[in-house]
Each structure stands twice: as structure tokens, then as C-alpha cells.
N, C-alpha and C positions, 0 to 999 in steps of 0.2 A: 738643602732641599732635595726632596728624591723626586720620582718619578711626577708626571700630572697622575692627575685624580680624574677620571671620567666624570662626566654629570649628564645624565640620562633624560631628556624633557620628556616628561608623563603626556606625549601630545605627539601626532605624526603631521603638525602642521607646520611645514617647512619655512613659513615667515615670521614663525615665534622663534623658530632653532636661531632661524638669519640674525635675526633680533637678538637671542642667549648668548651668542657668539660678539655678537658687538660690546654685552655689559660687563661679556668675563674677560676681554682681551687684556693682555698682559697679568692675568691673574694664572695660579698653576689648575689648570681646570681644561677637559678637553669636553667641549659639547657636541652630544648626541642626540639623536631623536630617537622617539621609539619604536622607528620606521625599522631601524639598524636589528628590529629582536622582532625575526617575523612569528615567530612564536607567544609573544607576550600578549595577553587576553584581553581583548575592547574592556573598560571599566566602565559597569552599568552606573550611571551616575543618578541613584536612590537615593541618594542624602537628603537632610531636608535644609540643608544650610550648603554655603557655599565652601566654608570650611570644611564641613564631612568629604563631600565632592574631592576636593583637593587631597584632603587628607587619604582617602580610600587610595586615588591614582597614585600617589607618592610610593603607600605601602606597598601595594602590587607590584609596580612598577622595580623599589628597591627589593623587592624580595626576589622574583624574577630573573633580575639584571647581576644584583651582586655589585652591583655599583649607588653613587648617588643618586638620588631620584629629585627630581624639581617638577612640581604640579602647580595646577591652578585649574582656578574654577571663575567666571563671574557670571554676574545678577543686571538684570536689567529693571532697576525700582521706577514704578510712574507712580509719581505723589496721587494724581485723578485715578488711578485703580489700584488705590490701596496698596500702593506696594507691585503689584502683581506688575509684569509675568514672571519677578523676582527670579530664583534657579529654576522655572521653565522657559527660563526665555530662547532658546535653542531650540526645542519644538513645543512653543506657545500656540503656534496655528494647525497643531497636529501631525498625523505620522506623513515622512515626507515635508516638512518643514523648511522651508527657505526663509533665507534672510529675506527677502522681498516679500513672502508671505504674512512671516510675522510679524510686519510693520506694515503691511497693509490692515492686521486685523490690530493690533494697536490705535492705527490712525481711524479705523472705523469706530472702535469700542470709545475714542475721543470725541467724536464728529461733533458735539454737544459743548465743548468746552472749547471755549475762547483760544486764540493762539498766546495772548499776551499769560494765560494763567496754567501753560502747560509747563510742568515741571519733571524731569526726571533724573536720573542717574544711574551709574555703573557702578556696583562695587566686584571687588575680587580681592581671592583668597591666594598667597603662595605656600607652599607648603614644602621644607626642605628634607627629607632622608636621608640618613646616612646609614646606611647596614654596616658599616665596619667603621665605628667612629675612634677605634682604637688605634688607628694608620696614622703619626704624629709624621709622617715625611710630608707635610706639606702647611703651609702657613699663609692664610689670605692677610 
């Protein structure tokens, strides 16, 4: 086996990296963030799925970088709003959006509906890049 392989998180948030580094340990793979490429361009995240999202930052990110790229995106589904704030849940409550915003304007848009009959969920996309998948020096 040769060298590690870098893997680039499509994300400069330092408790996902902390987290990347705990799943790839003892794997050949060194985790980075995208802190490390101060050059690399914020991804407007236009998609209309959660997979777009991911997918977009991946490809930028590998393109970029020159290395692997790992992305993600997720969705915040409420069964009592249709789905919504689904991939706007990040600025569901507008520009300037906090987590504490948006779930206050969640928990208003609910006020009507019983606690026993609120339902929701998270999903999330990952999405892996390789720009040079040609590199056989390495085997997970």
C-alpha cells in the first residue's frame, strides 16, 4: 500500500471533520476540511434535492482540491407541513437564520397540531469524489 489518499470534507465545520476522522481511523485516508483551501468557493446550495446539494459540493470541492472530496447535504421533513422546510431548513426562517429561529418558526407554523401527532424527520445525502480514481496505491 502507498501513500494515504487525502479526503477533503466539502464542509468547514470542525465537528463533522472531528467526527470524519473517528470513521476513517485505521483506514488509509487523511481527513481534511475545507478550511485547509482558503481559496475554495462557498457552494450556493440551489439544488432542489438533497442529493443535488451534496453532489454540487463534492464536485467543486474535488475539482478544486485535486483530492477526494466527501459532501453532504440534509433535509429537515415535518409530516404536518407537507414535507417542508425539507433543503430549506437551514434558512427556513429567512436571511440571517439560526437554528433557534427556525424552530421557533416551525413550532409556531405547528401551534395547532397536538404534540402526540407531530412527526418529523432528517434525511441526508453523502456523496463521495474521486478526481483521480486511477491511484490503485491504496485499498479500504
Amino acid at each position: 500500500m502507498g501513500d494515504m489518499r487525502k479526503v477533503v470534507l466539502a464542509s468547514r465545520n470542525e465537528d463533522k471533520v472531528r467526527e470524519l476522522v473517528q470513521v476513517f481511523e485505521g483506514m488509509p485516508f487523511e481527513v481534511v476540511s475545507a478550511s485547509e483551501y482558503p481559496g475554495l468557493p462557498d457552494v450556493i446550495e440551489d439544488g432542489t434535492t438533497i442529493l443535488g446539494n451534496a453532489t454540487r459540493k463534492a464536485m467543486i470541492t474535488a475539482a478544486y482540491t485535486g483530492e477526494i472530496a466527501l459532501a453532504d447535504d440534509t433535509s429537515l421533513q415535518v409530516r404536518e407541513l407537507n414535507e417542508f422546510p425539507d433543503i430549506f431548513a437551514a434558512r427556513f426562517s429567512g436571511p440571517g437564520a439560526t437554528y433557534d429561529s427556525n424552530a421557533a418558526l416551525v413550532l409556531d407554523l405547528m401551534k395547532d397540531v397536538p404534540d402526540g401527532s407531530r412527526q418529523a424527520r432528517f434525511a441526508t445525502a453523502c456523496v463521495w469524489v474521486d478526481p483521480r480514481p486511477d491511484l490503485e496505491d491504496y485499498a479500504v
